[in-house]
PyMOL CGO cylinders between C-alpha atoms (Angstrom):
from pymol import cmd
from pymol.cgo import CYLINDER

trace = [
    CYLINDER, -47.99, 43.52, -74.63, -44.90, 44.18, -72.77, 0.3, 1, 1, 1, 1, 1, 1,
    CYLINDER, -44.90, 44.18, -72.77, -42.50, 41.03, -72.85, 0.3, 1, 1, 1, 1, 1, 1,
    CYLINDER, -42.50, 41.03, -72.85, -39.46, 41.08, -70.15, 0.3, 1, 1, 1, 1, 1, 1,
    CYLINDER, -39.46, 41.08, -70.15, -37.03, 38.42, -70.23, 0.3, 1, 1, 1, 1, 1, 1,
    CYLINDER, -37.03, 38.42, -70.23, -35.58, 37.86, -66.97, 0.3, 1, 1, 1, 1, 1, 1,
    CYLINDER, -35.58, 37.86, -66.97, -32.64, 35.53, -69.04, 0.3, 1, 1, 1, 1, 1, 1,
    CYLINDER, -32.64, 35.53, -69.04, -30.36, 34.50, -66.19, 0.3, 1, 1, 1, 1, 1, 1,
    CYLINDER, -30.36, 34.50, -66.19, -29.03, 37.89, -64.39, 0.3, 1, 1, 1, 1, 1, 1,
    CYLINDER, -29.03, 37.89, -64.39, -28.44, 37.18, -60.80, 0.3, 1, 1, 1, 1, 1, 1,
    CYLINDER, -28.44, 37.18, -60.80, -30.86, 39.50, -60.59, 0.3, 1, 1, 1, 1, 1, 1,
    CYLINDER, -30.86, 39.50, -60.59, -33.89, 37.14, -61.34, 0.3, 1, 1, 1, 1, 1, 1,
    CYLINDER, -33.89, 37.14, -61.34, -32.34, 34.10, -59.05, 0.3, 1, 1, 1, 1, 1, 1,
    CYLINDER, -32.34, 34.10, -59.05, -35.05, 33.27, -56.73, 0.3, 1, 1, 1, 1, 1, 1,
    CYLINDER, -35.05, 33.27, -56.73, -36.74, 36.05, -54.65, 0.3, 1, 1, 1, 1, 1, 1,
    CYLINDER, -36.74, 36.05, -54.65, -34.87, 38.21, -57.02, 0.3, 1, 1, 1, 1, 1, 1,
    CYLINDER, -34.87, 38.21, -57.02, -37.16, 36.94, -59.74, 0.3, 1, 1, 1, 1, 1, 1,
    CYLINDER, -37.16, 36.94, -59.74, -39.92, 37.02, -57.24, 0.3, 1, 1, 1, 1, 1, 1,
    CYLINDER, -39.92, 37.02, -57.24, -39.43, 40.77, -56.48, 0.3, 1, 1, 1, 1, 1, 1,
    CYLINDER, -39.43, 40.77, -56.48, -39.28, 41.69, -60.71, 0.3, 1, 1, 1, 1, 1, 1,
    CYLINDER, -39.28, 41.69, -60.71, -42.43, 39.73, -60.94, 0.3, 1, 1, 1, 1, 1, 1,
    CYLINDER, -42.43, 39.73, -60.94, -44.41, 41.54, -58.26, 0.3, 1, 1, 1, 1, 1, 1,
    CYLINDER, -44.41, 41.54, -58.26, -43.29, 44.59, -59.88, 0.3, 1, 1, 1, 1, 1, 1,
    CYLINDER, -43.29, 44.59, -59.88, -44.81, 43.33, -63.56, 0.3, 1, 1, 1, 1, 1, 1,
    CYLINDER, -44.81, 43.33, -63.56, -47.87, 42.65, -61.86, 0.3, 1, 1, 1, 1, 1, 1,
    CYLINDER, -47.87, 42.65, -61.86, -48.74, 45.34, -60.05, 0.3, 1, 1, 1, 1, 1, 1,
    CYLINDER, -48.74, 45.34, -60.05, -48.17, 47.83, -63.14, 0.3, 1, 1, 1, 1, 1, 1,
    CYLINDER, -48.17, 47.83, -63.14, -49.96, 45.43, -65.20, 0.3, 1, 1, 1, 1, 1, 1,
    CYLINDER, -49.96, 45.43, -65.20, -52.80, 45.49, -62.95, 0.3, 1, 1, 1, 1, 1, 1,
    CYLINDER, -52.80, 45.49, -62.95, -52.51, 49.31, -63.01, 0.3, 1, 1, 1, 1, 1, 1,
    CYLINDER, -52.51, 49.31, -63.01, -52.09, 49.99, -66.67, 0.3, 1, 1, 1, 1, 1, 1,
    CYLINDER, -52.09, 49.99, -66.67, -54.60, 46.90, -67.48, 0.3, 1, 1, 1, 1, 1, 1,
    CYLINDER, -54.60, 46.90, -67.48, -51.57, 46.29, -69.98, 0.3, 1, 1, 1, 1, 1, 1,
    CYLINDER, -51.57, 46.29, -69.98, -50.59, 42.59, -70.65, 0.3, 1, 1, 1, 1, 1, 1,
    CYLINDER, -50.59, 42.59, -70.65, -47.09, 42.16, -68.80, 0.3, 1, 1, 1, 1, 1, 1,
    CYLINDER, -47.09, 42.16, -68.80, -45.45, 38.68, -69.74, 0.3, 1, 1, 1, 1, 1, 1,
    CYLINDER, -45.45, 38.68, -69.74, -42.25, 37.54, -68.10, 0.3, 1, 1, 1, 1, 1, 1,
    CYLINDER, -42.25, 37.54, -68.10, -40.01, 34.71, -69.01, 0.3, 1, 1, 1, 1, 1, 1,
    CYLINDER, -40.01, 34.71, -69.01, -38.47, 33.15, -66.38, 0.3, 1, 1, 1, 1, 1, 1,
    CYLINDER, -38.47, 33.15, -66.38, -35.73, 30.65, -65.93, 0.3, 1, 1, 1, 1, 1, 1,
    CYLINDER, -35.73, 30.65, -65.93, -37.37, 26.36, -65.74, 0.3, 1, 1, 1, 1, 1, 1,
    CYLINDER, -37.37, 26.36, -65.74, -36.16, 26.46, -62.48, 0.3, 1, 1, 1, 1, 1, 1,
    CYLINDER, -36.16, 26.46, -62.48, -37.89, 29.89, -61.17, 0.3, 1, 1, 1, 1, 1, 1,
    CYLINDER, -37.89, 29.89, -61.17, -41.57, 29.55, -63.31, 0.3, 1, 1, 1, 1, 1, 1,
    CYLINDER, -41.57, 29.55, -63.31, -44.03, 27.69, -61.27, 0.3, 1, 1, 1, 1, 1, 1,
    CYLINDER, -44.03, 27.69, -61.27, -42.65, 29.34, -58.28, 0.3, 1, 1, 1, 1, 1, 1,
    CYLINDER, -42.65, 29.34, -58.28, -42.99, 32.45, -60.01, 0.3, 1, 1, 1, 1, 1, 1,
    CYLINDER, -42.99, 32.45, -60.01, -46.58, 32.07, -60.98, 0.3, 1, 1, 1, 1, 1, 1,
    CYLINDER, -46.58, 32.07, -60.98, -47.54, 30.51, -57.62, 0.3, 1, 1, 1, 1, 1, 1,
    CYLINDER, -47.54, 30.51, -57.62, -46.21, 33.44, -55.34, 0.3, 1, 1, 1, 1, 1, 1,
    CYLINDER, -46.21, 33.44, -55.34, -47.22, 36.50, -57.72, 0.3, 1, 1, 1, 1, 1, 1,
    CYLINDER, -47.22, 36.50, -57.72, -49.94, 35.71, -60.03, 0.3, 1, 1, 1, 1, 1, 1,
    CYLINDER, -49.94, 35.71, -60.03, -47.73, 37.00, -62.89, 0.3, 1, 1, 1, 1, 1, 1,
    CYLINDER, -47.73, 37.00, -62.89, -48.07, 35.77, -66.92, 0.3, 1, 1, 1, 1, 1, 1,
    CYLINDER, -48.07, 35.77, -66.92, -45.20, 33.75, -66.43, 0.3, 1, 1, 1, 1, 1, 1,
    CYLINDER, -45.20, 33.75, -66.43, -43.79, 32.12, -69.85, 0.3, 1, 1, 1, 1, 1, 1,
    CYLINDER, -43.79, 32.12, -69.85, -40.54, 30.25, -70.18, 0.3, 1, 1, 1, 1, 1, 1,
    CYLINDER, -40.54, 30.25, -70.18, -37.56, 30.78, -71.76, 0.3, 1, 1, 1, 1, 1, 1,
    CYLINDER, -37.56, 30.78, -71.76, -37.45, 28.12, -74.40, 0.3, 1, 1, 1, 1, 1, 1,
    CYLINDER, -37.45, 28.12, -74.40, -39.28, 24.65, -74.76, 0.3, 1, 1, 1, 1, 1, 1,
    CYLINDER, -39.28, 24.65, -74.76, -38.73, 21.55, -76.73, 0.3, 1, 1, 1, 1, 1, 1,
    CYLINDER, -38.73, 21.55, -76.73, -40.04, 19.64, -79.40, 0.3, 1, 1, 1, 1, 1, 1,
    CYLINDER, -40.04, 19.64, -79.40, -41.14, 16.43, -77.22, 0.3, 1, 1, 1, 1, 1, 1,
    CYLINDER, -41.14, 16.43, -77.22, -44.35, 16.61, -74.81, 0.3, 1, 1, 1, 1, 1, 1,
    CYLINDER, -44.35, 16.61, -74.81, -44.21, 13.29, -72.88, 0.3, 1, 1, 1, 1, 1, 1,
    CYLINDER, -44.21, 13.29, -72.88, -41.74, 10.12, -73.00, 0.3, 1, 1, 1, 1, 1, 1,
    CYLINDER, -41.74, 10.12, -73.00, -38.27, 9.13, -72.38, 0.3, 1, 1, 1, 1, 1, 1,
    CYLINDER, -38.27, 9.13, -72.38, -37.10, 12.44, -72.86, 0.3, 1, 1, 1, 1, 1, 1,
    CYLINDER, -37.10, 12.44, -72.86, -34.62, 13.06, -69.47, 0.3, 1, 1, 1, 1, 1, 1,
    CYLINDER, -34.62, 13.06, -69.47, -33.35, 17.45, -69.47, 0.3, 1, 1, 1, 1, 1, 1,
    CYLINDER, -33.35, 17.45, -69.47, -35.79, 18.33, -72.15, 0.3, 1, 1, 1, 1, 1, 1,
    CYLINDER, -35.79, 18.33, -72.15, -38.65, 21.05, -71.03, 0.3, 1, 1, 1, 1, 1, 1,
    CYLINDER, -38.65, 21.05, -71.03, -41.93, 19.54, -71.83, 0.3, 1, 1, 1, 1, 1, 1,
    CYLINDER, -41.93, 19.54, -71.83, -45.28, 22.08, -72.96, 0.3, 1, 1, 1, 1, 1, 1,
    CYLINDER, -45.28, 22.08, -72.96, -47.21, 19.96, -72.15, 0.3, 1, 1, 1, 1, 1, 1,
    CYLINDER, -47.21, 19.96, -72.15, -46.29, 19.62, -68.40, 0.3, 1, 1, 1, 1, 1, 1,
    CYLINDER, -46.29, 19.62, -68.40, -45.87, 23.14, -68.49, 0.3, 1, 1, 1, 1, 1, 1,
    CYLINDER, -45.87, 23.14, -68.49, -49.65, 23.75, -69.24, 0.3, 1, 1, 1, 1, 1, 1,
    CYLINDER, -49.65, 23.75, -69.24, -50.43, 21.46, -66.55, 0.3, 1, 1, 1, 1, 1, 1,
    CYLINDER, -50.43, 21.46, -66.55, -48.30, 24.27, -63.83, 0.3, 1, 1, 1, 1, 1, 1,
    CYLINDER, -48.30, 24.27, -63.83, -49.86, 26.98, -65.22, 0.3, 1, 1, 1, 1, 1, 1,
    CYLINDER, -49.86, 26.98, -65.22, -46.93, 28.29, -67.52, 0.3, 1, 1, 1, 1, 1, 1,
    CYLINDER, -46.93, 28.29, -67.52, -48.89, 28.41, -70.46, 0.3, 1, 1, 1, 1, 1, 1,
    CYLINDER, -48.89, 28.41, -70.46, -45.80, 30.07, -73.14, 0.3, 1, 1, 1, 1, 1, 1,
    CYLINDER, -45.80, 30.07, -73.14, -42.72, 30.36, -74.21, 0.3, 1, 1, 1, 1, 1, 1,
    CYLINDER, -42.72, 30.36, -74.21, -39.85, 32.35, -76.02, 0.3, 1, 1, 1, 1, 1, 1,
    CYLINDER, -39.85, 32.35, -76.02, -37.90, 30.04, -78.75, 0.3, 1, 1, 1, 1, 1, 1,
    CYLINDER, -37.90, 30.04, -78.75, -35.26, 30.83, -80.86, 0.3, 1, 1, 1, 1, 1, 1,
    CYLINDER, -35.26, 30.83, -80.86, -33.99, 33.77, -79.03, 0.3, 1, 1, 1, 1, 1, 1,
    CYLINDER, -33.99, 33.77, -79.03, -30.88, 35.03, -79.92, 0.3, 1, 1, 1, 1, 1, 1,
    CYLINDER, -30.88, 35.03, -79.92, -28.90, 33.82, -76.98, 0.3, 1, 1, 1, 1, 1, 1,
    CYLINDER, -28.90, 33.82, -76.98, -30.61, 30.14, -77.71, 0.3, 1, 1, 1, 1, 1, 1,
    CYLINDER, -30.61, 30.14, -77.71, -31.08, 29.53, -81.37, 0.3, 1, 1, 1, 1, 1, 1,
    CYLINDER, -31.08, 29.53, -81.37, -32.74, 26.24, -82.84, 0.3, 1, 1, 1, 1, 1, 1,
    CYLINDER, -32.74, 26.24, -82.84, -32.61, 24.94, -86.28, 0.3, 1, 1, 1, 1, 1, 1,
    CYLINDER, -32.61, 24.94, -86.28, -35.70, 25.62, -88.28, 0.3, 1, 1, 1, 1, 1, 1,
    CYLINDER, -35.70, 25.62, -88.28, -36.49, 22.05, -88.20, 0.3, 1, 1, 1, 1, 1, 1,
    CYLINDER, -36.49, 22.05, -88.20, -36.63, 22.22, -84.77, 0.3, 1, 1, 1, 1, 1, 1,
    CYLINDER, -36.63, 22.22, -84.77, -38.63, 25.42, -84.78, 0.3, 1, 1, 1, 1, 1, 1,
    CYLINDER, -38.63, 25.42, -84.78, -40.82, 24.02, -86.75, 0.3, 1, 1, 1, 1, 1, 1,
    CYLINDER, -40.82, 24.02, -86.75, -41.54, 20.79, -84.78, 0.3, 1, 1, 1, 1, 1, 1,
    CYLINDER, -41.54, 20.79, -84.78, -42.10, 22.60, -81.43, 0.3, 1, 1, 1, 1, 1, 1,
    CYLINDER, -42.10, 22.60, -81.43, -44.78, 25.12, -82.79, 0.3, 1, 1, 1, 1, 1, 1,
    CYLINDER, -44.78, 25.12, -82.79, -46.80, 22.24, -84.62, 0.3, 1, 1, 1, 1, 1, 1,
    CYLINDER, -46.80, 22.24, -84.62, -46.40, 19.90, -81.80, 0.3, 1, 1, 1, 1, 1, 1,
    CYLINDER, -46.40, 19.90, -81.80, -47.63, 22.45, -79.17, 0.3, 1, 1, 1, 1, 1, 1,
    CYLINDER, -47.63, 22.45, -79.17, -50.57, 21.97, -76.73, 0.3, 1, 1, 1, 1, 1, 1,
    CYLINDER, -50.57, 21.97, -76.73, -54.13, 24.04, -77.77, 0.3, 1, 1, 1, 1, 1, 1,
    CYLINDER, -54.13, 24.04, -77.77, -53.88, 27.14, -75.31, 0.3, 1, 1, 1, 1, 1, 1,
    CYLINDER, -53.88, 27.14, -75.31, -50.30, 27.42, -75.00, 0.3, 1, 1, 1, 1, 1, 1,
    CYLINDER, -50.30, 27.42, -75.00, -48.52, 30.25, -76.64, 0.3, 1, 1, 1, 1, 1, 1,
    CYLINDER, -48.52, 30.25, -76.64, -44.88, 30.79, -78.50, 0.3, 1, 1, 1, 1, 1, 1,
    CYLINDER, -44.88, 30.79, -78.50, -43.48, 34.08, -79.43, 0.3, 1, 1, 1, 1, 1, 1,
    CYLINDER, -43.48, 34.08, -79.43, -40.64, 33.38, -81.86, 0.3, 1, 1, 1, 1, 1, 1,
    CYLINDER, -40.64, 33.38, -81.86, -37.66, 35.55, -81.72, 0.3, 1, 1, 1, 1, 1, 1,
    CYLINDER, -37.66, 35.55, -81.72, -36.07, 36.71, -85.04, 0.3, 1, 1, 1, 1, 1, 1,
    CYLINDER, -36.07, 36.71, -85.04, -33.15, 39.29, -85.81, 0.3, 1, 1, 1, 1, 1, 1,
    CYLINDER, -33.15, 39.29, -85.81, -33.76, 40.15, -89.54, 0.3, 1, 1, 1, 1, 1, 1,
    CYLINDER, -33.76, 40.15, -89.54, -36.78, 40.69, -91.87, 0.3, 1, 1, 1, 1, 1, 1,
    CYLINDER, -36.78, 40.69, -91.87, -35.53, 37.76, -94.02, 0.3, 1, 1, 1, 1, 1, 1,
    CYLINDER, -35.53, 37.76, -94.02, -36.52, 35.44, -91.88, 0.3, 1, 1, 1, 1, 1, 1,
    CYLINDER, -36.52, 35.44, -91.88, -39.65, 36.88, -90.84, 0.3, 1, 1, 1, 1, 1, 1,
    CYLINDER, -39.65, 36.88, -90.84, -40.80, 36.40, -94.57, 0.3, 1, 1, 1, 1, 1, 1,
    CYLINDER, -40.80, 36.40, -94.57, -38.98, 33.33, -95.42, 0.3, 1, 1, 1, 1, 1, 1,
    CYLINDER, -38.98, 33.33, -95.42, -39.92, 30.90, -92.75, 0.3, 1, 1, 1, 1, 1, 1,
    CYLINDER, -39.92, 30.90, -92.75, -41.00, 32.31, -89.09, 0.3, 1, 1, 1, 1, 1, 1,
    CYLINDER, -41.00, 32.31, -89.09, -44.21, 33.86, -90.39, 0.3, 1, 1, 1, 1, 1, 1,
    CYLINDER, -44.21, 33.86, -90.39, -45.37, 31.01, -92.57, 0.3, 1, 1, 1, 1, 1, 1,
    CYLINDER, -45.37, 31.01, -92.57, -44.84, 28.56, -89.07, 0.3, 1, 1, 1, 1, 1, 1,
    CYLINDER, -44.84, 28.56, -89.07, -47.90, 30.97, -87.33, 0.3, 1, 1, 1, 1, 1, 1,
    CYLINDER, -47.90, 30.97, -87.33, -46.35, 30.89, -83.98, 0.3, 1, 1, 1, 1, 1, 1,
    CYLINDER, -46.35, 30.89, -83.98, -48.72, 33.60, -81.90, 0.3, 1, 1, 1, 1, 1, 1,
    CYLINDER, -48.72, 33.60, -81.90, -46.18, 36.05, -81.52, 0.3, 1, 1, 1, 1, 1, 1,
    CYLINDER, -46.18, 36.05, -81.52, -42.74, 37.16, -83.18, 0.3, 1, 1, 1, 1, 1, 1,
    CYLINDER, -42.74, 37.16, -83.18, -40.53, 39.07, -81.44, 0.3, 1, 1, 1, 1, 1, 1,
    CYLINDER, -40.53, 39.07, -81.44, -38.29, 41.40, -83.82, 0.3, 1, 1, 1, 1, 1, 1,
    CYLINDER, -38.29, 41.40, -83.82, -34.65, 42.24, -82.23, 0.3, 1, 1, 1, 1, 1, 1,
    CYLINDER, -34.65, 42.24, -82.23, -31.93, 43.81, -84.39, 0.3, 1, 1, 1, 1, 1, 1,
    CYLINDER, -31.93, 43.81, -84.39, -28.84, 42.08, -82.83, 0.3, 1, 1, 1, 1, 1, 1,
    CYLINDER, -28.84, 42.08, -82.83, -26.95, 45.27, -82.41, 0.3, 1, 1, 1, 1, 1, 1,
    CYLINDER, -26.95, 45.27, -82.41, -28.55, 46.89, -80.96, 0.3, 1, 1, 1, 1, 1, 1,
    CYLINDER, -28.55, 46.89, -80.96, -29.80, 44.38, -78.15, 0.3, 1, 1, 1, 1, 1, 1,
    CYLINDER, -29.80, 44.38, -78.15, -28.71, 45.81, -74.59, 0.3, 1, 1, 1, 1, 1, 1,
    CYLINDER, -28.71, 45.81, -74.59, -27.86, 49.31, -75.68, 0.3, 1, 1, 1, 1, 1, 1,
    CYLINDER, -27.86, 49.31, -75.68, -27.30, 52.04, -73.38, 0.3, 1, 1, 1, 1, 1, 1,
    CYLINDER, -27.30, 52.04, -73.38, -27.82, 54.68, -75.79, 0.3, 1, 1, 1, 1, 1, 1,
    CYLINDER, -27.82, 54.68, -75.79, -29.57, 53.51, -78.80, 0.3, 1, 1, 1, 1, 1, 1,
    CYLINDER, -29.57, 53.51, -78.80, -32.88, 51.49, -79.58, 0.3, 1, 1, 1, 1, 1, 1,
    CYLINDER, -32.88, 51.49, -79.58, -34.61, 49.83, -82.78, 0.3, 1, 1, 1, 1, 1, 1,
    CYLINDER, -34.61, 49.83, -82.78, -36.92, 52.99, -82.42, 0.3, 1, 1, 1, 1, 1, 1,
    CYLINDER, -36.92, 52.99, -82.42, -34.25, 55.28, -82.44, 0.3, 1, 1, 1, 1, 1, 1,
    CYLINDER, -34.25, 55.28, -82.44, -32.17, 54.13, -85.24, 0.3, 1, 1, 1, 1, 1, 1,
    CYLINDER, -32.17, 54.13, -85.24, -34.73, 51.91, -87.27, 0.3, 1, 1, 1, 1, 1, 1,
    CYLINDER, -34.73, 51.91, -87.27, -38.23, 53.42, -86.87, 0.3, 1, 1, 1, 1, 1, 1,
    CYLINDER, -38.23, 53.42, -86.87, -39.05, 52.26, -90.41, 0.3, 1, 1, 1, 1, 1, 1,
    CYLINDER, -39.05, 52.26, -90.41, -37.67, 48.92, -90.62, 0.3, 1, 1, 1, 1, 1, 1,
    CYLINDER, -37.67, 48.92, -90.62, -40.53, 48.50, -87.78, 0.3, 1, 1, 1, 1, 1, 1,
    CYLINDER, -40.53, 48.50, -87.78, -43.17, 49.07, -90.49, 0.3, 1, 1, 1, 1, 1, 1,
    CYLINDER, -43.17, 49.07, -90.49, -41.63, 47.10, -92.67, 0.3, 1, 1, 1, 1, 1, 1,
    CYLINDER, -41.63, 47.10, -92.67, -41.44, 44.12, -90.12, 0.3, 1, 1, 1, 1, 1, 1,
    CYLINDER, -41.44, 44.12, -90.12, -45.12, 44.53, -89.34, 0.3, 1, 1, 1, 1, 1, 1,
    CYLINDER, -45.12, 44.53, -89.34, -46.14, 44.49, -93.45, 0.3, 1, 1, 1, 1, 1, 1,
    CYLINDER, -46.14, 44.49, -93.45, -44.82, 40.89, -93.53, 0.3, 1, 1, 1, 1, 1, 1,
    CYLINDER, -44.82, 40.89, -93.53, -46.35, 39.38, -90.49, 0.3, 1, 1, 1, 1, 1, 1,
    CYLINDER, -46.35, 39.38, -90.49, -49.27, 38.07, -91.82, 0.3, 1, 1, 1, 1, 1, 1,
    CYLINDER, -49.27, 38.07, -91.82, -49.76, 35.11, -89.51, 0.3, 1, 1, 1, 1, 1, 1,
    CYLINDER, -49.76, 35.11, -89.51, -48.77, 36.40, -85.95, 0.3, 1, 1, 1, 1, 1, 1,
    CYLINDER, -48.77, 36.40, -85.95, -48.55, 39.22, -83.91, 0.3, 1, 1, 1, 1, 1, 1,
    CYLINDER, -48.55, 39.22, -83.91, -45.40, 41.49, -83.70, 0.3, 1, 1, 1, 1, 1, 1,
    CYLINDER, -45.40, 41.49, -83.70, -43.52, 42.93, -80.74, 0.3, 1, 1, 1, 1, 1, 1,
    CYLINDER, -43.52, 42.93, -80.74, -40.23, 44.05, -80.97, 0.3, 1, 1, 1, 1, 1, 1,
    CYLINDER, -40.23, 44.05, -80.97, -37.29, 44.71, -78.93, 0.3, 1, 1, 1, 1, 1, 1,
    CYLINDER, -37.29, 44.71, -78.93, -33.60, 45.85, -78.60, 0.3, 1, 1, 1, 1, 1, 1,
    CYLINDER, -33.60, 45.85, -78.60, -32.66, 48.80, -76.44, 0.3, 1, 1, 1, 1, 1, 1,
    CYLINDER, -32.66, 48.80, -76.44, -36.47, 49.87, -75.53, 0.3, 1, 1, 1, 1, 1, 1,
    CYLINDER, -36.47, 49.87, -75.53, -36.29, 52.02, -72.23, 0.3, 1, 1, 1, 1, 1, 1,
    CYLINDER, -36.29, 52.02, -72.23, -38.18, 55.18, -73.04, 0.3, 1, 1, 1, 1, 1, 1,
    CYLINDER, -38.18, 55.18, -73.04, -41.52, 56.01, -73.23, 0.3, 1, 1, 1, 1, 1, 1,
    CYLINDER, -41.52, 56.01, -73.23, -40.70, 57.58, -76.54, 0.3, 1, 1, 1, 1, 1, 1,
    CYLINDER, -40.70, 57.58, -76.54, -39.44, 54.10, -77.57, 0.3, 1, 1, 1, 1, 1, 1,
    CYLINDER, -39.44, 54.10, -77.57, -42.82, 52.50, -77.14, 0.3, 1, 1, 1, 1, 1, 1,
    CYLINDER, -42.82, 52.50, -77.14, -44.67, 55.32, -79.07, 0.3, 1, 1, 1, 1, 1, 1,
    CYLINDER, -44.67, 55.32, -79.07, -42.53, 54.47, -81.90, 0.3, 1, 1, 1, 1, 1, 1,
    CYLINDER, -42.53, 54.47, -81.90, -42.70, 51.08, -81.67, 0.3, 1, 1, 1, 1, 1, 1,
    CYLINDER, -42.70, 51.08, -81.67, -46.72, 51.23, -81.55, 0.3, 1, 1, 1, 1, 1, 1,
    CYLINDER, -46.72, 51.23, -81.55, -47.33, 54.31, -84.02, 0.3, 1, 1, 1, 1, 1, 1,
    CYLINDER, -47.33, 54.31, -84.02, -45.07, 51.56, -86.79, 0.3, 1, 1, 1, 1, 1, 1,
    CYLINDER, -45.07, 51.56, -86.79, -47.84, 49.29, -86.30, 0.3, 1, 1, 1, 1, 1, 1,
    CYLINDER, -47.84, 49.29, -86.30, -46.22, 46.88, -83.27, 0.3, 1, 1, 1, 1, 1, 1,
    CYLINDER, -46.22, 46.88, -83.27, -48.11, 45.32, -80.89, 0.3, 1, 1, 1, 1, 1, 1,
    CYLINDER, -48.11, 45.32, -80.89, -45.94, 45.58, -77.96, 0.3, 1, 1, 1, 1, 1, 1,
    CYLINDER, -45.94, 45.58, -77.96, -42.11, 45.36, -76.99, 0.3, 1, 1, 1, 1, 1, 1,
    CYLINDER, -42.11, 45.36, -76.99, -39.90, 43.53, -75.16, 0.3, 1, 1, 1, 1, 1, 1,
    CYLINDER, -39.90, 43.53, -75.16, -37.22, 44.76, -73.04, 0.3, 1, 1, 1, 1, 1, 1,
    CYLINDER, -37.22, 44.76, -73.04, -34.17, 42.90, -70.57, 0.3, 1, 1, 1, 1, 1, 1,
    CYLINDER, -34.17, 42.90, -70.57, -31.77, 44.56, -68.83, 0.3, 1, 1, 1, 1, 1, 1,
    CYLINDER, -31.77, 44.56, -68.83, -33.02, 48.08, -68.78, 0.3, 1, 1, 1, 1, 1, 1,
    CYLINDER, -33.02, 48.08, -68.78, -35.77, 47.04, -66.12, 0.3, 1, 1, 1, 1, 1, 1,
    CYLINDER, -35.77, 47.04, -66.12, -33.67, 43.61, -64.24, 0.3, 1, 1, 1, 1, 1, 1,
    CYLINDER, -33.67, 43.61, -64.24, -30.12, 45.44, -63.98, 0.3, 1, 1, 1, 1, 1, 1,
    CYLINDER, -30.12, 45.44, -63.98, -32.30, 48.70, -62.71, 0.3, 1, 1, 1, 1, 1, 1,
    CYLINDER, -32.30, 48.70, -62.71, -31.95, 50.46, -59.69, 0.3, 1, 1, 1, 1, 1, 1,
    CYLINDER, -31.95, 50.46, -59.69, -35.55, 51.66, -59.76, 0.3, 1, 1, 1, 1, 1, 1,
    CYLINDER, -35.55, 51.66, -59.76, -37.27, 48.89, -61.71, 0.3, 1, 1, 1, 1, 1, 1,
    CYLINDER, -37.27, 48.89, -61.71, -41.05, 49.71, -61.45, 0.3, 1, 1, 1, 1, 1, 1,
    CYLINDER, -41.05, 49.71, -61.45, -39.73, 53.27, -62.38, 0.3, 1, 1, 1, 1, 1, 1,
    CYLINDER, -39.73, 53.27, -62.38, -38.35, 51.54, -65.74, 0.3, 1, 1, 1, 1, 1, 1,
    CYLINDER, -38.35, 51.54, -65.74, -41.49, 49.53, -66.04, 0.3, 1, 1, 1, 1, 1, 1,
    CYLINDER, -41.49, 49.53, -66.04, -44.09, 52.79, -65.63, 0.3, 1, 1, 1, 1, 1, 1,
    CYLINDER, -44.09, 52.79, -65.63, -42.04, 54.64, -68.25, 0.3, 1, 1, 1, 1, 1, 1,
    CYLINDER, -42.04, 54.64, -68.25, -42.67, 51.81, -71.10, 0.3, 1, 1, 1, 1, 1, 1,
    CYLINDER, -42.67, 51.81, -71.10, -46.27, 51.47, -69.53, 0.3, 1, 1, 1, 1, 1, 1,
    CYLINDER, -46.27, 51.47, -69.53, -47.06, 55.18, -69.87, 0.3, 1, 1, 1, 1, 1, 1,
    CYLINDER, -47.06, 55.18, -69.87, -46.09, 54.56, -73.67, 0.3, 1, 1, 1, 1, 1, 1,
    CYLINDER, -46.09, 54.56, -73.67, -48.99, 52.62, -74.29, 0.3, 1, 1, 1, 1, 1, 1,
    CYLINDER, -48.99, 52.62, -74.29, -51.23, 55.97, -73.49, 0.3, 1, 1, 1, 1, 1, 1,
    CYLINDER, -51.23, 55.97, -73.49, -53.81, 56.24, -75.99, 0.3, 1, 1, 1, 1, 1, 1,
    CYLINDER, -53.81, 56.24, -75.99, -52.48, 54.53, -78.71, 0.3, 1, 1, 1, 1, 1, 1,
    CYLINDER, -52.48, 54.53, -78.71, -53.47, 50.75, -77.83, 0.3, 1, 1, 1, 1, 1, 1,
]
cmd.load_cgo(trace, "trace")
């Protein structure tokens, strides 16, 4: 799997997020590689109507259906077609608790990936919750030009994927090479996830066929 969060980059407003998606689906299609974008509430059934992407949101709540006024219901996601979700990324942390609540309470057939930064929590809690997916993303090195967790922490990968014993595990944090996604995979991964290096580029479906050429022969 490839994960791209489109976060909130000006980029991904409207028929910016539009264009991006096209471009996911199209190399998807090519590479028969699973390409899953998270888009902003606003932009996702939009999103999924006009480009047929695998469109998952950016974070959910804990409540379905009720008098729940601003909070972003699974359920009535499921119902447009927007059938996942981050939670607990970095940039929009939830107490465990909460966490917790959202993954038990969520509808048959819809999917979370839940983002962690360290191993500790990987072990201690995340793992034991079984979300479908947990998406591994050293802080430091999130966004960076010149660095990535397969650069600078090939093995902590490995060790990452020996305590998921519940979920699947991507990982992120500076991936924008081919190289990068070898890494990633050969540690035991089963995908990445990746931000700015393909919104903020000036060639993004060049971006995208470099991490999709990655996946070569190894999965």
């Amino acid at each position: 799997m490839i994960l791209i969060n489109f976060k909130t980059y000006k980029e991904t407003f409207g028929d910016g997020a539009i264009k991006l998606a096209k471009i996911a689906k199209e190399v998807a299609d090519e590479h028969k590689i699973r390409i899953v974008v998270t888009t902003s509430t606003i932009d996702a059934f939009r999103v999924k109507q006009e480009t047929g992407a695998d469109v998952w949101l950016q974070s959910v709540d804990e409540f379905n259906e009720g008098k729940y006024t601003g909070w972003t219901s699974m359920k009535q996601s499921m119902q447009l077609g927007i059938r996942g979700s981050l939670l607990n990324h970095s940039e929009r942390q939830r107490p465990k608790g909460t966490v917790q609540k959202i993954i038990s309470g969520k509808p048959n057939g819809f999917e979370i990936m839940c983002c962690v930064k360290s191993l500790g929590q990987i072990e201690g809690w995340v793992d034991k919750l079984s979300p479908e997916w947990i998406l591994y993303e050293p802080p430091e090195l999130i966004a960076s030009k010149d660095k990535s967790v397969a650069t600078e922490k090939p093995e902590i990968i490995k060790n990452a994927v020996a305590l998921v014993k519940n979920s699947k595990l991507i990982v992120g944090a500076g991936i924008k090479s081919k190289q990068d996604v070898e890494v990633c995979l050969k540690m035991g991964a089963k995908g990445v996830g990746l931000s700015s290096a393909f919104v903020l580029s000036k060639n993004p479906k060049e971006v995208l066929e470099e991490i999709a050429a990655g996946f070569n022969g190894i999965i």
